[in-house]
C-alpha positions as CSV (number, residue, x, y, z in Angstrom):
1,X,-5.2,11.7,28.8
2,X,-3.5,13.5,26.0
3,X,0.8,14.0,26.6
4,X,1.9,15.9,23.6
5,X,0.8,16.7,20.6
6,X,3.2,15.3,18.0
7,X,2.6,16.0,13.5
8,X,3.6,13.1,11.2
9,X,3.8,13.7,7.8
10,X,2.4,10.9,5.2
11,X,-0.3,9.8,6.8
12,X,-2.0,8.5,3.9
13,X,1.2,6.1,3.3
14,X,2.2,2.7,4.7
15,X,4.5,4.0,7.7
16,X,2.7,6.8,8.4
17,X,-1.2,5.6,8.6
18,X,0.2,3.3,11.4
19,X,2.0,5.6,13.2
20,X,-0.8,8.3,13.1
21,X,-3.1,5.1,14.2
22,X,-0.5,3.7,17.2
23,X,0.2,7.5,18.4
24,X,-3.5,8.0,18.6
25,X,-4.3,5.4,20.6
26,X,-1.1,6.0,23.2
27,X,-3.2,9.0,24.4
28,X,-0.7,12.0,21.9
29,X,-2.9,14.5,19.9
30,X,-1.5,13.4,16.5
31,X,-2.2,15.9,13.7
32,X,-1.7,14.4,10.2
33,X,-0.1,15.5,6.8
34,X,-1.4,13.8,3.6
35,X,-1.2,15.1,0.3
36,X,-4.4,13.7,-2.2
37,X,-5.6,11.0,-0.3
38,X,-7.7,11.6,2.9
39,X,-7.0,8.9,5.0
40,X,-9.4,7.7,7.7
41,X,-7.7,8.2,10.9
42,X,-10.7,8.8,13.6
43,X,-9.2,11.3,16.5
44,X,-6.2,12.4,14.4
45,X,-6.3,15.9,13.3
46,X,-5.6,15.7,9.4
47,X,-3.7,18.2,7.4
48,X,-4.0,18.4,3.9
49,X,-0.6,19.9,2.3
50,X,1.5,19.2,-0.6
51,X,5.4,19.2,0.8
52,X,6.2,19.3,-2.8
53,X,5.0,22.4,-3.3
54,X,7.2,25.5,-1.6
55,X,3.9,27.9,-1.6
56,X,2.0,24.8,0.2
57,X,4.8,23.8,2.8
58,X,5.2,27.3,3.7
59,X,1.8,28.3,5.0
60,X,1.9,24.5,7.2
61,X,1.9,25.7,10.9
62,X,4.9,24.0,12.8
63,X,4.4,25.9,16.7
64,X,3.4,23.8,19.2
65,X,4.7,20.1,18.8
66,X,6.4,17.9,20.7
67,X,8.1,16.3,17.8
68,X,7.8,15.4,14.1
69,X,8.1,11.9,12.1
70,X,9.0,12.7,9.0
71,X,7.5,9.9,7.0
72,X,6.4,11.2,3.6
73,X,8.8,10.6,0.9
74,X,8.8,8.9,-2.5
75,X,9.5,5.4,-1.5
76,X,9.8,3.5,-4.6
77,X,13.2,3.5,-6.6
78,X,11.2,3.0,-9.7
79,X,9.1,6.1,-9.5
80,X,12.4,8.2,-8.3
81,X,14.4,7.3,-11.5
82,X,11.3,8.3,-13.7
83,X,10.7,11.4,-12.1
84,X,14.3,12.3,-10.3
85,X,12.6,16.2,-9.8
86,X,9.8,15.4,-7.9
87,X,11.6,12.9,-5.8
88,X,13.9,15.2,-4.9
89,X,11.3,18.0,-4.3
90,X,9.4,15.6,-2.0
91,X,12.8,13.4,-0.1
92,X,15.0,16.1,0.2
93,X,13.6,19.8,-0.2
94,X,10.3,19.3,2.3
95,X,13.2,18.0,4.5
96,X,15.3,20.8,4.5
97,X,12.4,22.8,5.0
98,X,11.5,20.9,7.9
99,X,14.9,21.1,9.6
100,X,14.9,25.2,8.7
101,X,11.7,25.8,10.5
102,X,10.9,23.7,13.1
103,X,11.1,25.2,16.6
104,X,14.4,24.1,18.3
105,X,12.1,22.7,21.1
106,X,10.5,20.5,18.6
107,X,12.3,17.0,18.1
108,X,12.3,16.2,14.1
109,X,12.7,12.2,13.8
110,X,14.1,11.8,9.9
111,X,12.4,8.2,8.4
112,X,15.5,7.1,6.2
113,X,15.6,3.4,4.4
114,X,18.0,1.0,4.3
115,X,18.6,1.5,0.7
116,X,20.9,4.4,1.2
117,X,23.6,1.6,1.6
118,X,25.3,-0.2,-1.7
119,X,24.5,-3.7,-0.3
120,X,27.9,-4.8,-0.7
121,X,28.8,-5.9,2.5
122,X,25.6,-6.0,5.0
123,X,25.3,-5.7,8.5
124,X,25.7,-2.0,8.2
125,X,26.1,0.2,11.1
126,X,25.4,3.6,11.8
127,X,29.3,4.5,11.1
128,X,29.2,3.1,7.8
129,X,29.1,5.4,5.0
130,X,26.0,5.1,2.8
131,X,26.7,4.9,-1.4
132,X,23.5,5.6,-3.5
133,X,23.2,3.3,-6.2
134,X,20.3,5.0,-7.3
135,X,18.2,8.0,-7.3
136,X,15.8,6.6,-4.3
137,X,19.2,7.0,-2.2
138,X,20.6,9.7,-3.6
139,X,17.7,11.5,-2.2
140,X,17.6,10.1,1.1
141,X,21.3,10.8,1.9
142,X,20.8,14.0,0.8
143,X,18.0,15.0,3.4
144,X,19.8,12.8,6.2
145,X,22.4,15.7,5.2
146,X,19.9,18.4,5.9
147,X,18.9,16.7,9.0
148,X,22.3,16.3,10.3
149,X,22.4,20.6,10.3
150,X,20.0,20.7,12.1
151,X,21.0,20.2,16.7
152,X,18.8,17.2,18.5
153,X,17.1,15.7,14.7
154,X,17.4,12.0,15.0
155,X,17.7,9.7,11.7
156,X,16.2,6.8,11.8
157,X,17.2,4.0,9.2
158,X,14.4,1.8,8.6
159,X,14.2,-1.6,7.0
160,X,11.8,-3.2,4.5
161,X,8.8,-2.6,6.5
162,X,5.6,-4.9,6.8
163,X,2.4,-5.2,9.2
164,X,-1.3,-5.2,9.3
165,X,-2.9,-3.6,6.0
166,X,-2.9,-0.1,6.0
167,X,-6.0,2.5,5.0
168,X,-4.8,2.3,1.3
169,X,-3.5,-1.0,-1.3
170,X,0.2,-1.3,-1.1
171,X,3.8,-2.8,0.5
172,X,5.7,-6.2,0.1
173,X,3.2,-8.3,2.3
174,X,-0.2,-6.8,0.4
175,X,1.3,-7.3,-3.0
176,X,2.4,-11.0,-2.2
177,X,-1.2,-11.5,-0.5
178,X,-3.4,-10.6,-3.9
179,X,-1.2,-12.7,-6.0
180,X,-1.6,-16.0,-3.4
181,X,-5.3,-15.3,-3.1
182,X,-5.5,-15.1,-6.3
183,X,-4.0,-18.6,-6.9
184,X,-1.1,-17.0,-8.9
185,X,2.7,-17.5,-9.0
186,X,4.5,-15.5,-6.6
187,X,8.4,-14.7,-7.7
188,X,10.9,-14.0,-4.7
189,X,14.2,-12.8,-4.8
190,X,16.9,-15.5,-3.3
191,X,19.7,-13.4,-3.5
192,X,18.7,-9.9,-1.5
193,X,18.9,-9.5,1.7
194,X,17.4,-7.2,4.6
195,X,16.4,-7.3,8.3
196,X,12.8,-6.6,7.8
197,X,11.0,-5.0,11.0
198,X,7.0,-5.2,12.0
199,X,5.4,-1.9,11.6
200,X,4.7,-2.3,15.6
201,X,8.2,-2.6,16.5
202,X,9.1,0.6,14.4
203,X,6.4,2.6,16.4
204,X,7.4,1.3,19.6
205,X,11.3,2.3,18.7
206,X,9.5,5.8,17.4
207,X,7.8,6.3,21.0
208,X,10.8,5.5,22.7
209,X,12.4,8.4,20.6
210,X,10.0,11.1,21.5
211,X,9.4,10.0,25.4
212,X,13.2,10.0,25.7
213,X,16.5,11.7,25.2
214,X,18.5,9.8,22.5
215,X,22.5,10.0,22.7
216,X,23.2,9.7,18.9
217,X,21.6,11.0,16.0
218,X,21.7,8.4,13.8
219,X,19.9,5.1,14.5
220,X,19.3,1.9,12.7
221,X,15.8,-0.1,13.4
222,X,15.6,-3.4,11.4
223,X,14.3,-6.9,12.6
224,X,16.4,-9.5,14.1
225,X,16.8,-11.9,11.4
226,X,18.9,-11.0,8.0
227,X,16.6,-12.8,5.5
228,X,15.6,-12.8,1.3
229,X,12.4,-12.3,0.3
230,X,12.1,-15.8,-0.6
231,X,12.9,-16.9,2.9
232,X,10.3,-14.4,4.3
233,X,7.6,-15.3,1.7
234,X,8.2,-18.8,3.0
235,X,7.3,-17.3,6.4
236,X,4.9,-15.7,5.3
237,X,2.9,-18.5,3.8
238,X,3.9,-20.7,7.1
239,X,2.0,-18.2,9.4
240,X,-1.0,-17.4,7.2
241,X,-1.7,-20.5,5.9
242,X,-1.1,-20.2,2.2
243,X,-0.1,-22.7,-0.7
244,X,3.3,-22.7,-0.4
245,X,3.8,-24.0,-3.8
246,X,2.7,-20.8,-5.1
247,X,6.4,-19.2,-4.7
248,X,8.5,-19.3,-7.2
249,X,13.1,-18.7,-5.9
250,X,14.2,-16.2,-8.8
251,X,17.1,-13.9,-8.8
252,X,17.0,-10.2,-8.4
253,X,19.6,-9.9,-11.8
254,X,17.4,-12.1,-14.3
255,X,16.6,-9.5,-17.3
256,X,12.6,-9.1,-17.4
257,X,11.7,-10.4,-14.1
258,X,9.5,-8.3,-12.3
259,X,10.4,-6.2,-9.5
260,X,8.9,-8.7,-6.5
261,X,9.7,-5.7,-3.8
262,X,7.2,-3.3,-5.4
263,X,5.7,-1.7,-2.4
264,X,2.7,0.1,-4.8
265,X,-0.9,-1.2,-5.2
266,X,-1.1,-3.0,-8.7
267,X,0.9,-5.4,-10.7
268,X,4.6,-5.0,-10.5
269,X,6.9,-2.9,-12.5
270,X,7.7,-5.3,-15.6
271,X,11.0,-5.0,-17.3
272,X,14.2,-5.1,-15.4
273,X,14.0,-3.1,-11.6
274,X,16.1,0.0,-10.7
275,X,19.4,-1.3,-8.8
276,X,18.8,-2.0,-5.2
277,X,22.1,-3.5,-2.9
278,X,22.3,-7.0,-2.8
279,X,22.6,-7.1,1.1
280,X,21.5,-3.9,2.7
281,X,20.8,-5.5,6.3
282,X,20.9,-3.3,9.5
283,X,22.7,-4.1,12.7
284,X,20.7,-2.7,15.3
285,X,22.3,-2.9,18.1
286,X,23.0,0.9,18.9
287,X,19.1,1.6,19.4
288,X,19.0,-1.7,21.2
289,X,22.0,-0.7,23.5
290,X,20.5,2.8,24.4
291,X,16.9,2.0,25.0
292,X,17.0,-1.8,25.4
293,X,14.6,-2.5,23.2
294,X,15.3,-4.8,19.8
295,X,12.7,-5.7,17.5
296,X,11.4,-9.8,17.3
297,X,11.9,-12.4,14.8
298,X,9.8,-12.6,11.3
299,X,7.8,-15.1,12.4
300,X,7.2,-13.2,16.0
301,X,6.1,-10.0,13.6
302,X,4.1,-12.1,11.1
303,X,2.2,-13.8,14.4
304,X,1.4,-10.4,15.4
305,X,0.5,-9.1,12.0
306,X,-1.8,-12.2,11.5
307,X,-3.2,-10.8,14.9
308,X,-3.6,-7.2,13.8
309,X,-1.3,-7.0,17.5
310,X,1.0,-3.5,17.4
């Protein structure tokens, strides 16, 4: 039986896909923004508009949901330093948009990163005040701004994401996969550090949002464990059975390493990365105070990715 019907933008992308896919399946009528690519999402009404594009965003009919997850954005600090106008248009102006014209019945649930923090200290909290360090973040602050106009929005700061592979190449986990099937070398930062969270346990936190009334406005949802990619690659390979010789420790500050986090299908971005915080973990404890819910260990969400178990 269908509840609500709920939109979530980027359905073509990592996040959203799996959200449009979970949703779905929960029994909500989930219509779906993408922008070039179609995505296959069987019962999910898809909606092809460029939030880019003013003229586009404009004529996108907002009556009649429930609430939004705003999940497109340009996710990849890289591509925001090359091309700081579009990553604006896209992270912060469809976002403003968003929080201009929804109805004030609708809920709008922001998808903000991690990454708006300076990774100086870790363990941030919600209170904490986020310092880009590069465009990626300058962005997302700026929409969490626009959000933060807007009465019962809810940001939600996400961590590294990973989970069962998504419609289209791409993320952490499918980047490190092709190189260890492959046989090649696989270089992990020691020295950065997250609290990476299963793509089930974000949706779960993301239904909890919708289905009840939040008291803040701003939450964090990262794993349980602070980790490096290295120590999650090591995980990784533990769970799904690869050689673990195959990873190589290297540090995030070595001039032309490549950038290990690229979350894009292909080859990393060679040369030295755009500046990401050393230690950008999340303390969630806020979302797991209000709603009692915390997301599981790595190895808990790698079991269930391994699985294909939301």
């Amino acid at each position: 039986m269908t509840k609500s019907a709920i939109l979530i933008t980027g359905a073509s992308g990592q996040l959203g896909w799996r959200l449009c896919r979970f949703f779905c399946e929960a029994g909500y009528a989930v219509h779906g923004v993408f922008h070039t690519r179609r995505p296959p999402l069987p019962g999910v009404r898809l909606i092809q508009c460029d939030l880019a594009d003013q003229s586009r965003r404009d004529a996108l009919d907002l009556h009649g949901y429930r609430a939004v997850i705003h999940a497109a954005a340009i996710g990849h600090p890289d591509i925001c330093e090359k091309a700081p106008d579009l990553a604006r248009r896209t992270n912060v102006e469809a976002t403003a948009f968003l929080a201009e014209r929804l109805p004030v019945d609708c809920r709008l649930i922001f998808i903000s990163t991690d990454l708006v923090f300076d990774g100086l200290k870790g363990c941030y909290i919600e209170s904490d005040p986020p310092a880009a360090i590069n465009k990626y973040a300058e962005t997302k602050i700026e929409a969490e701004e626009a959000v933060k106009t807007r009465a019962g929005s809810v940001i939600v700061r996400m961590a590294l994401l990973y989970g069962p592979p998504a419609a289209f190449p791409g993320g952490f986990t499918a980047w490190m996969r092709g190189r260890l099937e492959a046989g090649q070398e696989v270089p992990l930062y020691t020295d950065q550090f997250r609290t990476p969270v299963y793509a089930g346990d974000v949706a779960q936190a993301l239904r909890l949002l919708i289905e009840k009334e939040p008291r803040s406005s701003v939450y964090h949802v990262g794993g349980a464990e602070r980790v490096s990619r290295w120590e999650f690659g090591q995980k990784y390979v533990q769970v799904f059975g690869y050689d673990p010789r195959l990873l190589r420790p290297t540090k995030s500050q070595t001039a032309g390493e490549p950038d290990a986090g690229k979350p894009g299908p292909g080859e990393p971005v060679a040369g030295k990365p755009v500046a990401r915080g050393q230690d950008c973990s999340l303390d969630s404890g806020r979302f797991a105070r209000e709603f009692g819910f915390r997301p599981g260990s790595v190895l808990d969400g790698l079991q269930r990715m391994k699985e294909s178990v939301y």
